[in-house]
Phi, psi and omega in degrees: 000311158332306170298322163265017167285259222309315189283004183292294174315296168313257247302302185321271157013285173334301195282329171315304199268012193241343196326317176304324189237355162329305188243023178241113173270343175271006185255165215255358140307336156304313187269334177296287188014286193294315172320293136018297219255331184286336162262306166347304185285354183288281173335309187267010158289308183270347193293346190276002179230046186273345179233007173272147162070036200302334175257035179270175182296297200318330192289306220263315190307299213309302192302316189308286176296009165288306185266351147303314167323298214280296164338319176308310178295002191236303159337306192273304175330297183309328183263353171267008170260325178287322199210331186277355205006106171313156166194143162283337164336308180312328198000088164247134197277326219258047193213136159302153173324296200270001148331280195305036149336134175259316232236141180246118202264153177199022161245157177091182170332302181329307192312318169255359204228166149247358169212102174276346192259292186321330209252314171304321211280335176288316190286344190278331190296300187292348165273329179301291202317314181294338193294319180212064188318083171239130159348312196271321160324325153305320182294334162279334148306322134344295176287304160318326180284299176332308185284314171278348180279328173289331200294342137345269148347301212265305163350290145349296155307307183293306185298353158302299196284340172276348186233288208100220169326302173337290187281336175319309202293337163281346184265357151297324184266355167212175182265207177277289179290292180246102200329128151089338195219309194208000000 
């Protein structure tokens, strides 16, 4: 009963915060949505074993991606606060404040990766996921890499229409996700 409380309480929280792009499929907001909505129910699966067997393998992956997550995410702000300047100028509905980049950043984490806060949200599902690796929890963890790989996908298409060339032309030069690999 406990898991679906916690996971109710996150969905609310979600769906509040996601209300703008819930019924636009085509904004890359929509699919973290789901993505989202898959580590949430990850979370409210696991939270109760976040602290057992703290030195087992699953255990030693789960933190190691963990604190890749909060690096990615700390790593990536700072430069879109730093070099991307957020502006409402941009005014895109479907878009967060610090979304709405003037500046298309390519140093830093950017250099290699194009989406460090989509690639933390990956380490965060598989460190969830790792805290108590079961069979149906995988599929959902599956499906959150899946849900991040459009929200990508589709991020993209919006930053083509917004840098044009410039970015096509960044994405010859790094990956989605992961430095070097994918």
């Amino acid at each position: 009963m406990d898991k679906i409380i916690i996971f109710l309480t996150l969905s609310v929280f979600l769906i509040f915060t996601s209300r703008r792009t819930l019924f636009n499929i085509k904004s890359h907001g929509f699919y973290r949505f789901l993505s989202w909505e898959c580590i949430a129910w990850l979370l409210a699966s696991n939270y109760n074993y976040w602290f057992q067997h703290p030195f087992s393998v699953h255990q030693i992956f789960a933190w190691f991606f963990l604190l890749i997550s909060i690096y990615l995410v700390i790593a990536g702000l700072i430069l879109i606060k730093k070099i991307g300047k957020p502006t409402r100028d941009r005014n895109e509905k479907t878009l967060y404040q610090f979304e709405q980049t003037t500046e298309l950043i390519k140093t830093g984490i950017y250099k290699y990766i194009r989406h460090p806060l989509y690639s933390s949200l990956l380490f965060l599902t598989w460190g969830i996921y790792l805290k108590n690796p079961a069979s149906d929890l995988f599929f959902i963890s599956l499906l959150s890499t899946v849900f991040l790989y459009l929200t990508a996908k589709f991020d993209e298409v919006e930053c083509i229409k917004f840098f044009g060339n410039k970015y096509i032309e960044y994405m010859k030069t790094s990956k989605r996700f992961i430095p070097y690999i994918i």
